[in-house]
N, C-alpha and C positions, 0 to 999 in steps of 0.2 A: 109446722107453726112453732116459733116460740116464743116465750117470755122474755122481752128483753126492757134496758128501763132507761126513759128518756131522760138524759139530764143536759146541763150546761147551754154550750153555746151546739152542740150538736144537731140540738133539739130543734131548733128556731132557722135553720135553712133546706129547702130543698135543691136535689140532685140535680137540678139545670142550672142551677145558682153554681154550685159543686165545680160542672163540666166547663162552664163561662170560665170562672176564676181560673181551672185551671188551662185550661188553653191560654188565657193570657201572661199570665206566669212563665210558663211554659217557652211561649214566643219569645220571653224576656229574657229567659234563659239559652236559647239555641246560640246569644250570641257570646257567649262565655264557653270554655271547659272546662269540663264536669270538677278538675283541682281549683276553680276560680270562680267555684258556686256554692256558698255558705249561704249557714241557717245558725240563728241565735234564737234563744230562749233562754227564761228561767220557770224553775220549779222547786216548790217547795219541801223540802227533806228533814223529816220526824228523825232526827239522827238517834237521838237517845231511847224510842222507843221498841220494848220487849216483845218480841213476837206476837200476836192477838189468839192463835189457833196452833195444833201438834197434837203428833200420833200419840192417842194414850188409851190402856185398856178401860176407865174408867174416868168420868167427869171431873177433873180439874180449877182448882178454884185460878182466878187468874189475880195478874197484877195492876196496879195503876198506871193507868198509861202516862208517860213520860212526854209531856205535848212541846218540849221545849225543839224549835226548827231553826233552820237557816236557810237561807236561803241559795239556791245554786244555779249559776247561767254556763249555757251550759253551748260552747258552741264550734262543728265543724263543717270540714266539707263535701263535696258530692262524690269524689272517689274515696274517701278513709282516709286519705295520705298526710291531712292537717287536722289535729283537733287541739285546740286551743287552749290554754290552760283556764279551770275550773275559773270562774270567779264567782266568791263566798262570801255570802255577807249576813254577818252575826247582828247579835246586841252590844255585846261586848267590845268596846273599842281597844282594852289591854286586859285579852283573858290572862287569868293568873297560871294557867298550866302551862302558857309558853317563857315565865321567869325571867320579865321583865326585858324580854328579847319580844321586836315586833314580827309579825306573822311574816313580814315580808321577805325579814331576815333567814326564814324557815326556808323558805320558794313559794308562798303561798302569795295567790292572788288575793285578798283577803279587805274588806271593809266593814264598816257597822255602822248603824243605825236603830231606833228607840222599838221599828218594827220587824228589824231583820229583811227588810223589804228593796226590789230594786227600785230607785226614786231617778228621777229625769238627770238627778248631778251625777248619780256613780255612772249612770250609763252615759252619759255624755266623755266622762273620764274613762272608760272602758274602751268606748269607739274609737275617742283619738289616738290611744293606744295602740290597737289594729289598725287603724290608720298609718300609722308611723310604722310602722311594721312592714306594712303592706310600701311602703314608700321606700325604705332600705331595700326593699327583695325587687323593686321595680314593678312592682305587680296591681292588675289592675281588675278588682273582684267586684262581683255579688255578693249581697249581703240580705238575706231573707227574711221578714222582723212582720210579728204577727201588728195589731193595731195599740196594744197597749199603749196607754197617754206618756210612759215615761220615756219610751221609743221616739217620741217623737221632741227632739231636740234640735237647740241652735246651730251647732254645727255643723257645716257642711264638708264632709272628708273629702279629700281628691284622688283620693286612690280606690273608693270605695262607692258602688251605688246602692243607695239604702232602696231596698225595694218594701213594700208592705202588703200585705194580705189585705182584703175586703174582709170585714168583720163578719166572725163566729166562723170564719175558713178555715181556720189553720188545724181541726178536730180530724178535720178533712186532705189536705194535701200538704202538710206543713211536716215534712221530714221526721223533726228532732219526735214531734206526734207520733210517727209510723212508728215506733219502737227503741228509739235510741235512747230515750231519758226512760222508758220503762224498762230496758235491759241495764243500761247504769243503775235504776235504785234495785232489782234486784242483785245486782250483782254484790252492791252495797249491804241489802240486809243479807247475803248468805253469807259475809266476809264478819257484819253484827255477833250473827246467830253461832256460826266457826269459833270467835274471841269467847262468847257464852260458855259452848261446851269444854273448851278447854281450858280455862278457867275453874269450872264445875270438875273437871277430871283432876284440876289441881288443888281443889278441896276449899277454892273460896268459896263467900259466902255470898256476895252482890255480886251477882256473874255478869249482870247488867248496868253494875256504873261503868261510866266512862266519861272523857271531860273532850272540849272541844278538839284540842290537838291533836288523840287518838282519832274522835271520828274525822276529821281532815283527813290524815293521812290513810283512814277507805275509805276517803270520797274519791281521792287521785289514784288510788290503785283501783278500785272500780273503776274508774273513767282508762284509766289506760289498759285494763281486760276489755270495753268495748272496742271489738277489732276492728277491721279497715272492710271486712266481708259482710261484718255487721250492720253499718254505713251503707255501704253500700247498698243491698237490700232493700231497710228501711228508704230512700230516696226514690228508690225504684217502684217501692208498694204505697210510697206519697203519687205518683200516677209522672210526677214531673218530669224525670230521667226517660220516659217511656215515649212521650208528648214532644221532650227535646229534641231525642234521635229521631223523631219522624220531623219535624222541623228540619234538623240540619239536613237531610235526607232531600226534604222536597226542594230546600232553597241550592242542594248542590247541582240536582239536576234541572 
């Protein structure tokens, strides 16, 4: 037995709900390969905030937490081989750390808005994007997108099938879920925590300021340490990859 603790949308579905969704998913998927089966999402990143917990012989008084986020979409494909560049979206429309040069000019995918939030327009702007993409390379994908309202927009890509999850699923069989955005923000705060101590070895004093432009550039190098095995995995322990192969399997024979 153990103690474990209900929350979210986890909460609110059972495991024949689970197996339905994903068989049908699943089926949706056997008619694609596994480089022309993406998943998007976003998630929200505490960029500026100081560790909460660490090894110490004695109690620790701690610091204020730093609540300022951005937000991160975050999205690739079912073998590792594509992952997308980050898109970022701040408060700040002309942060002052990038000196009056725009984020774009950087390589940064980069937008803002008053909540740091994804809204139906960036992502409509995001898609045709991939869309257009996906139209130069001649390619013709899946594209995997939980129910949020902002997902759900006017245009319709031609290179692209917007598939959607059945609500409070995606806890459950939704890739980017299985570990891909939990190994990107760790990999981000050990990259935080790294800049901290050496900083501290270098005898400053706010080991923990940092301004948008730095945390950007370990949002992109986190996201490019998550590797193609990593991807992997994750799609595999989402149930889909596993579901797939026995699809293509039964329809070859």
């Amino acid at each position: 037995i153990k103690s474990i603790r209900r929350h979210g949308e986890a909460a609110s579905v059972d495991q024949a709900q689970v197996a339905e969704e994903r068989v049908r998913i699943t089926k949706i998927l056997s008619q694609y390969k596994p480089e022309d089966q993406y998943n998007f999402d976003e998630t929200g990143l505490f960029a500026y905030a100081p560790p909460d917990r660490g090894l110490a012989l004695r109690q620790m008084s701690g610091r204020k937490a730093n609540r300022f986020r951005i937000t991160i979409g975050l999205c690739c494909n079912a073998d590792g081989s594509d992952k997308r560049d980050l898109f970022i979206i701040g408060k700040s429309r002309k942060p002052r750390c990038f000196n009056s040069q725009s984020p774009t000019t950087k390589g940064f995918y980069y937008r803002a808005n008053q909540s740091a939030w994804m809204t139906s327009f960036l992502f409509q702007e995001w898609l045709q994007n991939f869309d257009l993409a996906m139209q130069r390379e001649g390619r013709y994908v899946i594209l995997l997108l939980d129910n949020f309202s902002a997902h759900r927009v006017p245009y319709q890509p031609t290179h692209i099938h917007l598939e959607f999850f059945a609500p409070n699923m995606t806890p459950f069989i939704q890739p980017l879920d299985a570990g891909i955005i939990r190994t990107f923000k760790a990999l981000y705060r050990r990259a935080f925590c790294k800049r901290a101590v050496d900083l501290d070895e270098a005898g400053e004093r706010d080991i923990y300021k940092i301004n948008l432009l730095e945390a950007m550039l370990m949002t992109n190098s986190a996201w490019d340490r998550v590797d193609a095995s990593t991807i992997r995995n994750c799609w595999k322990h989402s149930g889909l990859q596993r579901y797939a192969l026995f699809f293509v399997v039964f329809l070859l024979c």
